[in-house]
N, C-alpha and C positions, 0 to 999 in steps of 0.2 A: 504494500500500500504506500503510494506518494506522501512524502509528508506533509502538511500543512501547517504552513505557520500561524501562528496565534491572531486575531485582528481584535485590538483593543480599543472600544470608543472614550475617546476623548472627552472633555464638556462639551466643546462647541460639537459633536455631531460627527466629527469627520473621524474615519478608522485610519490608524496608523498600524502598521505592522512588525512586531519584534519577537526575540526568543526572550521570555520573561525570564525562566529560568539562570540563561547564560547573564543576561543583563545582573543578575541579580545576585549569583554566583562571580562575578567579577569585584561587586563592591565590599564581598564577605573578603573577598583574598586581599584587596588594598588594607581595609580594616586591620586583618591580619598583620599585614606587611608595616604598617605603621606605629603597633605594638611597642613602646619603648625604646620609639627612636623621634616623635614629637610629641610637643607638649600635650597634657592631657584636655586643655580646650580644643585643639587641632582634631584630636582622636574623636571627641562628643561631636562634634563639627560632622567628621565622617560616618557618625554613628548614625546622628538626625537624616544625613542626606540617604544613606541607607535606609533607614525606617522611611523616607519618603519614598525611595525608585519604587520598595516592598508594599505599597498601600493603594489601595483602587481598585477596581473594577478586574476582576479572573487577576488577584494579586492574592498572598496569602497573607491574610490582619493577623493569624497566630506570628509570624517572625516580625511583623512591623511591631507588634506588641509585647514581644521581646527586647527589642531593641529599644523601646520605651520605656522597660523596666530598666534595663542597663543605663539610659543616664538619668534615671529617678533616684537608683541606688547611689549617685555621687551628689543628689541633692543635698544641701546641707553644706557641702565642702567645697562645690564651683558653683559661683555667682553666675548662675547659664538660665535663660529664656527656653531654651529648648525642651527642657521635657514636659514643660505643660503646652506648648503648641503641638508637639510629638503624641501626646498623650488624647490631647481633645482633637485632632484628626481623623486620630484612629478611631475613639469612642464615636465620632460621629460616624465614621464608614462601614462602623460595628453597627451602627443603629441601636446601640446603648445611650439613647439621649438622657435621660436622667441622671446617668454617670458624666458624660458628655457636661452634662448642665455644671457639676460642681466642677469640675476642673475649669471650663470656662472661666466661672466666675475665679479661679485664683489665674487661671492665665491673665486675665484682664488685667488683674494686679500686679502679678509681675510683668507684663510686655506693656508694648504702647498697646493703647486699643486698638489703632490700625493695622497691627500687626495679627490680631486676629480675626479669622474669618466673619463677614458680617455674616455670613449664613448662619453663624453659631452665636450671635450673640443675643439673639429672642429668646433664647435657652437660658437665661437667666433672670427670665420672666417669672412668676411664680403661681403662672395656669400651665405650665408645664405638665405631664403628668407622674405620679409617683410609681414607683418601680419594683415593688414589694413583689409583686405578681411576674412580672418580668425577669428577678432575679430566680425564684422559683422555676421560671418556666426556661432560663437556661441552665439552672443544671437540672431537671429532667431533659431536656433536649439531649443535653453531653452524656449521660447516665444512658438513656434507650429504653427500653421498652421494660417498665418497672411492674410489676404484679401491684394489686389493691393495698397489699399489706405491707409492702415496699415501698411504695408511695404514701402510706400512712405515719409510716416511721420516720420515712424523708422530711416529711412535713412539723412530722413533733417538734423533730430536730432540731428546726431552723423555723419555728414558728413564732418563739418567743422572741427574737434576732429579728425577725422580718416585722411584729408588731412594734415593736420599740424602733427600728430604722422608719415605719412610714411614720411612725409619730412626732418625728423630729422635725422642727422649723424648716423651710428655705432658707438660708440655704444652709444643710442639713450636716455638712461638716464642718458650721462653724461651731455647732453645738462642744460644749469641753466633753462631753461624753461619746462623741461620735467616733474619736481614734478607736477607743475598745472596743465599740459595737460592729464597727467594719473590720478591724482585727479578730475578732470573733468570726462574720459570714467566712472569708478566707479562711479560717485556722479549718472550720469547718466543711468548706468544700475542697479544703485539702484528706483531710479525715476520711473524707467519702467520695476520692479521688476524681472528685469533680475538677481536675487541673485545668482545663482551658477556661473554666467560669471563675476559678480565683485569681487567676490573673486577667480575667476582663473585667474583675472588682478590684485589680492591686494598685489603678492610680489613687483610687479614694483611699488608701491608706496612707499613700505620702502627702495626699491632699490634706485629708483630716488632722496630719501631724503637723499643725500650722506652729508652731513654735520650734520647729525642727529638733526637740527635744533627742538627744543623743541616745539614753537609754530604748526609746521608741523607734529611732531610727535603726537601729543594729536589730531591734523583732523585726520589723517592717525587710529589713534586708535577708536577716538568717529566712525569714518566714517565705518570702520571694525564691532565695535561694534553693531554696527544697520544692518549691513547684516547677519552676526551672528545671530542676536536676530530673524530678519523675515525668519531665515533659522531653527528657533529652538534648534542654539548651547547656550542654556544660561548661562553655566559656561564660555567659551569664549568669549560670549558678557560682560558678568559684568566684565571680568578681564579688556577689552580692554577699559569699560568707568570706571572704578577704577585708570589705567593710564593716563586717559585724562581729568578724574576731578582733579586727582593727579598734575600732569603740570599747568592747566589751575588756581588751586586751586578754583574749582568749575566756572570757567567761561566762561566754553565751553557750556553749556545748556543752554543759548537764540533761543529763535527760534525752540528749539528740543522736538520732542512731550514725555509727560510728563512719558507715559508708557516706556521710555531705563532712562530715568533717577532714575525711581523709583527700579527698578532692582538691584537697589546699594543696598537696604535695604531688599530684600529677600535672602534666603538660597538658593545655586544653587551645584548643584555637574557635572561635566562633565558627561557629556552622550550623547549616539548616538540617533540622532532622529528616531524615530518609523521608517518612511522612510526607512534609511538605514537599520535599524532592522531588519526590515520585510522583503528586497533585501537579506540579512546575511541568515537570514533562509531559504527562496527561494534558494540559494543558500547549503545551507547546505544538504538539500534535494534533491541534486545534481540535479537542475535545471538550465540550464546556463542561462547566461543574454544575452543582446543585438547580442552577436556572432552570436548566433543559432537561437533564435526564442525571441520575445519581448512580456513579458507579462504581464497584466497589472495587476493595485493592486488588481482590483476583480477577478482575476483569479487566482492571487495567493492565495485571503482567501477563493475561492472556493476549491484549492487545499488542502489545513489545514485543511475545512470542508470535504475533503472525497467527495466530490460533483464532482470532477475533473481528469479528468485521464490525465496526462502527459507521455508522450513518455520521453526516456533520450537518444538521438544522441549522437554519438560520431564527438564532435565540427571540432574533425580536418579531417574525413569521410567527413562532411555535405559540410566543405571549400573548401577539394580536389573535390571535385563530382562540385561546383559551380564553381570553378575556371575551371574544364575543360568542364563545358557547354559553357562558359562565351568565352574559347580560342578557341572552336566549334567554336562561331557563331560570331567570327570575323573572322576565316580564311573562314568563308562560303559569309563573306562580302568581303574581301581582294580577292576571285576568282573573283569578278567583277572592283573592285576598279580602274581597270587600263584602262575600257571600258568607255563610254558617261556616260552623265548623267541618261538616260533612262536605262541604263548599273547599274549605280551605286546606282539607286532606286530598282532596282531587289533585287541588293546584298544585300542591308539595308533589305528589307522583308526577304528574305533567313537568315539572323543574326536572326531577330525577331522570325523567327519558331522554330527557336532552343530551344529557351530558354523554360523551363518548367516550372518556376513560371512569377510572373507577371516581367515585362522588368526592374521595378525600384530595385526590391531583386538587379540586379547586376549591378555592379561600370561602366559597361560599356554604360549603360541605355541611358545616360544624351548626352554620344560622338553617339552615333548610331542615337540616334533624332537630334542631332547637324548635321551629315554627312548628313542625310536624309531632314534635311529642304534645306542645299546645296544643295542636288540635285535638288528637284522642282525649286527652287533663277535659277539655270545654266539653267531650263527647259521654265524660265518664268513663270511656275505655282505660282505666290504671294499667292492668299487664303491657298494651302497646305503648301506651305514654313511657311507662317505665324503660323497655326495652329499647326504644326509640331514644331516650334522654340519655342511655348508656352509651347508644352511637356517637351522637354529638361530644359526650364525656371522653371519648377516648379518640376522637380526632385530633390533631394537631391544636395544640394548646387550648383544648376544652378542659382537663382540669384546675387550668387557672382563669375560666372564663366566669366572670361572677354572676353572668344571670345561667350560666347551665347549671353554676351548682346550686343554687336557689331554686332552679326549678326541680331538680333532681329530689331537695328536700321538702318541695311542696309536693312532691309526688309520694314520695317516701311517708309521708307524715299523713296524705290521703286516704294509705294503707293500713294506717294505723302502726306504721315501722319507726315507731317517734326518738326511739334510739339511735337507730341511722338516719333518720333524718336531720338530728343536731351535730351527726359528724359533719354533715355537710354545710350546713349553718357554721360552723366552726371553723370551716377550712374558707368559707365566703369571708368568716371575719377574720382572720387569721392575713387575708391576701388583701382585701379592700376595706376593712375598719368597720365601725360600728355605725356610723354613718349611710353607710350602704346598705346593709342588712336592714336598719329599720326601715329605712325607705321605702325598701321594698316589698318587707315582712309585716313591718311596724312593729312596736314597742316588745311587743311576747315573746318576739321571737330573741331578744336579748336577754329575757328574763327565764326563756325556756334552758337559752343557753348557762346563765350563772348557775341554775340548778344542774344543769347534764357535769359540769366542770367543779362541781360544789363535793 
């Protein structure tokens, strides 16, 4: 098979053509080359410009994100702009805006304001939205396909950490208690080897340590270090515990297993993990990622072996064509929408015929099973409501959707299952606060809740 090269769109519209990979693999090896022979503002310099080639559109935000922990670990000690412009970039190309949002506001402070994006700087508005549910709903994404009772325990976990983060002011890391409670989410989606979510939460750690307090600085670095190391950045890991034995002057390793501290004493050079490597090439090969089609690693060294024939879509064809199936078969739902419920379970099947892959391929999956267990709930049918509100539960970020799991315990609570139906009231406030629950419940149902937790 011919190779193809990668075609990256730009803002303005127009495709450029490059090997991402080799591009990118060239600025690791300068990096490298410049190690202890220029000054250490020179090296961050080459660091930033790396984390920028590394960031964009078919780029990989896990090594840009890397390299943005590497000059956050030297905050504190070089008077550098860079890692919060480095940092809220990335947060914003993550589509992490409410992490996005607190960095912003300390970028502001450290750069000129011009020197930060205007696109980012409404994010320090404070109708922004809160992230409680968002932080939840990446690491189940990173974690995979969890059982009931896996996602129960997930949720305990980090329930109490998620109520006390949404309850903090705007902006939320100037709070003096904010360092521990985001040193907490990380410690803990380290624990539960959520690694790519605690380092898409480790700028709010340097963030929150707004007094760049030393003792805080060296957890903030050992704690980085070790996500790093189980994520396979080991030039990053050893820099981040070279700063925090540095601080601590060796007495930050109690307690810490004995393989991150040994790391001190081998030879490491920055480099992208295979992982990413092998995403680089996939890509290079003009294979796109997650937009179009998801493919996995054995499918991608099937493709390398010549074993494998790959189609190459044109991604924004594939979009326009899903997006007007997708606008199909809600106006094919919307024709009934204003009729009964027997009326409005039509229209939900009439949506479902449209679609020509399976119903979860599109965003509107999740609200069509939502509309559709309404209807049976309005019909009195509880077994189809029930079963139907489980679909919707287990579509892509339905269990952090706060009207599926409200309805799921209106359904639950119909059946007289009022046990499980205050799990689910609990996981609704647990993710959107008590605010929302009454709203939508009213008053009892927080009163039902102090008794289920009493």
């Amino acid at each position: 098979m011919e190779k193809q090269v990668l075609r990256i769109p730009t803002s303005n519209g127009i495709f450029r053509f490059t090997n991402v990979r080799e591009m990118t693999e060239e600025g690791v090896d300068k990096y490298n080359a410049i190690q202890g022979t220029k000054p250490e503002h020179d090296v961050d310099t080459e660091v930033f410009k790396l984390a920028e080639s590394s960031r964009g559109p078919y780029r990989p935000h896990e090594f840009a994100r890397v390299l943005s922990i590497l000059l956050f670990a030297r905050e504190g000690r070089e008077n550098s702009r860079l890692p919060w412009l480095s940092i809220a970039n990335d947060a914003s190309e993550s589509g992490d805006l409410e992490i996005c949002r607190e960095i912003v506001f300390r970028a502001i402070k450290e750069c000129r304001k011009e020197n930060v994006k205007k696109s980012l700087i409404p994010l320090t508005k404070e109708s922004a939205d809160d992230n409680a549910a968002d932080i939840m709903g990446m690491i189940v994404d990173e974690l995979g396909e969890l059982s009931e009772e896996e996602y129960e325990e997930l949720l305990d976990d980090f329930g109490a950490l998620l109520v006390q983060w949404r309850e903090l002011e705007v902006p939320k890391c100037k709070d003096k208690g904010a360092y521990e409670l985001v040193y907490q989410l990380v410690q803990r989606c380290y624990e539960h080897k959520a690694y790519r979510t605690a380092m898409r939460l480790s700028g709010l750690l340097y963030v929150a340590d707004e007094p760049k307090k030393k003792p805080n600085l060296a957890k903030t670095d050992l704690l980085m270090g070790m996500v790093m190391y189980e994520l396979g950045y080991m030039e990053a890991a050893k820099r981040c515990f070279l700063f925090a034995d540095e601080d601590t002057k060796g007495g930050c390793w109690e307690g810490v297993p004995e393989k991150y501290r040994a790391l001190l004493e081998q030879e490491t050079k920055l480099e992208i993990t295979e992982e990413v490597l092998e995403l680089q090439k996939f890509l290079d090969d003009g294979i796109a990622s997650g937009k179009i089609k998801t493919y996995t690693q054995e499918e991608v060294a099937l493709y390398h072996d010549g074993k494998l024939e790959v189609e190459f879509p044109d991604p924004k064809k594939q979009d326009k064509e899903r997006k007007k199936i997708a606008e199909k078969a809600l106006k094919a739902y919307e024709k009934h929408a204003d009729g009964d419920a027997e009326e409005r379970l039509k229209g939900i099947e009439a949506a479902f015929a449209v679609f020509t892959e399976e119903p979860e391929v599109y965003e509107q999956a999740a609200y069509l099973y939502f509309m559709q267990a309404n209807g049976y709930l309005d019909e009195g049918d509880l077994e189809n409501a029930l079963a139907t509100i489980k679909k919707a539960y287990n579509c892509k970020n339905g269990k952090i959707n706060g009207m599926v799991l409200l309805t799921f315990a209106i359904i639950l609570s119909k059946m007289e299952r009022h046990s499980e139906a205050t799990v689910y009231i609990f996981r609704a406030y647990i993710l959107f606060g008590e605010e929302f629950v009454t709203e939508k419940l009213g008053e009892g149902a927080m009163e039902a809740l102090e008794d289920y937790l009493s």
